[in-house]
N, C-alpha and C positions, 0 to 999 in steps of 0.2 A: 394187767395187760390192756391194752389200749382195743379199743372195741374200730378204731382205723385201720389199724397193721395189719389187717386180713382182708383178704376182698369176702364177700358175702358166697356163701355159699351157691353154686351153679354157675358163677360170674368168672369170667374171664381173667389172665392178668395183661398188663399191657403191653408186654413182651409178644403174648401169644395173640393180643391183638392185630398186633402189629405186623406182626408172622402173615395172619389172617388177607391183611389189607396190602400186603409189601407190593412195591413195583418192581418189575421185572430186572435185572440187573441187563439187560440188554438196553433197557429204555431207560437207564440210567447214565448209560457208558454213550447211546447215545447225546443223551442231553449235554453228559461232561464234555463228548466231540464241538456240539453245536457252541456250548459255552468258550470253549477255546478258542475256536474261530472268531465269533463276536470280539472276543478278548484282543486275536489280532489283530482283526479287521479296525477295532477301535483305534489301538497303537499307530496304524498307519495311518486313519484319517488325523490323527492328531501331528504327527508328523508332517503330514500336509497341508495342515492348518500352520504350523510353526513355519515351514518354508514360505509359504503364504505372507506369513507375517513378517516374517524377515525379509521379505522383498520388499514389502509393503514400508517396513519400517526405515530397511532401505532407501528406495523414491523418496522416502519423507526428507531424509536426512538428503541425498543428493536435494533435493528443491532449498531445504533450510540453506544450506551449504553455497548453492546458486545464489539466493535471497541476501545471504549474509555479504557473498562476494560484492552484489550487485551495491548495495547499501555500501562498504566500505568505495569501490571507486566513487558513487555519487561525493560521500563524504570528501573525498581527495579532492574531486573537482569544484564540489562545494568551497572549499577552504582558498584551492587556487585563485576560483572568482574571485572569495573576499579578500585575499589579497592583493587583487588589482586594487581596490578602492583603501583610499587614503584613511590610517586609523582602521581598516577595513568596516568603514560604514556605509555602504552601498546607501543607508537612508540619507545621508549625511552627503553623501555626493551628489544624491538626485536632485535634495534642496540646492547647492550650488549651483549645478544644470539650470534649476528653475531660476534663480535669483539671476543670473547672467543670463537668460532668454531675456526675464523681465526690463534688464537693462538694457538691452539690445532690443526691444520693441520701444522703450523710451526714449535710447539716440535715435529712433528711426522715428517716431512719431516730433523728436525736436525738430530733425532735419528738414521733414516734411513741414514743419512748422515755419519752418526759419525761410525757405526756400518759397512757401508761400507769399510770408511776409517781404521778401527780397522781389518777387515779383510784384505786389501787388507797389511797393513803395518806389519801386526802380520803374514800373510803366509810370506811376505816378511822375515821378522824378523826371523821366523822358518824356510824358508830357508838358510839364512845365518847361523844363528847355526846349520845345518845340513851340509853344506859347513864347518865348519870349523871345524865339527867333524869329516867327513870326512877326510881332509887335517892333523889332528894330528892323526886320527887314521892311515894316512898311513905314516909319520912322525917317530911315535914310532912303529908302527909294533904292537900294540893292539887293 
């Protein structure tokens, strides 16, 4: 026999330990009350945590949803513009724009050129016909 399997003599067993030290079965039934409560109280704050969330997740989705709309018309009108532009190259147009301004500051700076020189050779011009009206009119005495 096992010199374990016996408690020592005058010693207790754990049962009657137990007996000894037990809690009240009132302060049990209350604990088991308090425990239950906690247990609901938990449920529902969880509950209201998830509605929470789901509102939450909600708003998300309404803004994505906005975002998404808002981004497809841009895209729509995005496409319409590039369709104005030829090839729809908008870079491609602007260079056009610029090369015909350039040309058009060039017939204007010719004109101005031309207009210059038409003055400056035409007074010339009408000064010599005024010289040389001059010189016959004092030639013939008329």
């Amino acid at each position: 026999m096992n010199q374990h399997s016996q408690p020592p003599e005058g010693a207790s067993t754990f049962v009657e330990r137990r007996a000894e030290k037990a809690i009240p079965m009132h302060v049990l039934s209350h604990v088991g009350e308090v425990m239950e409560r906690f247990r609901e109280e938990e449920k529902e704050r969880h509950a209201r945590m998830d509605e929470n969330a789901d509102r939450r997740f909600k708003a998300i989705e309404d803004k994505i949803q906005h975002l998404t709309d808002s981004i497809t018309a841009f895209m729509g009108r995005a496409e319409a513009l590039f369709d104005g532009f030829p090839d729809q190259d908008p870079h491609g147009h602007r260079k056009a724009h610029e090369m015909w301004l350039e040309e058009s500051r060039e017939k204007k700076e010719f004109y101005v050129s031309m207009k210059k020189e038409l003055a400056k050779y035409g007074l010339l011009a009408f000064a010599g016909w005024l010289f040389f009206q001059a010189i016959q009119y004092i030639r013939t005495g008329n």
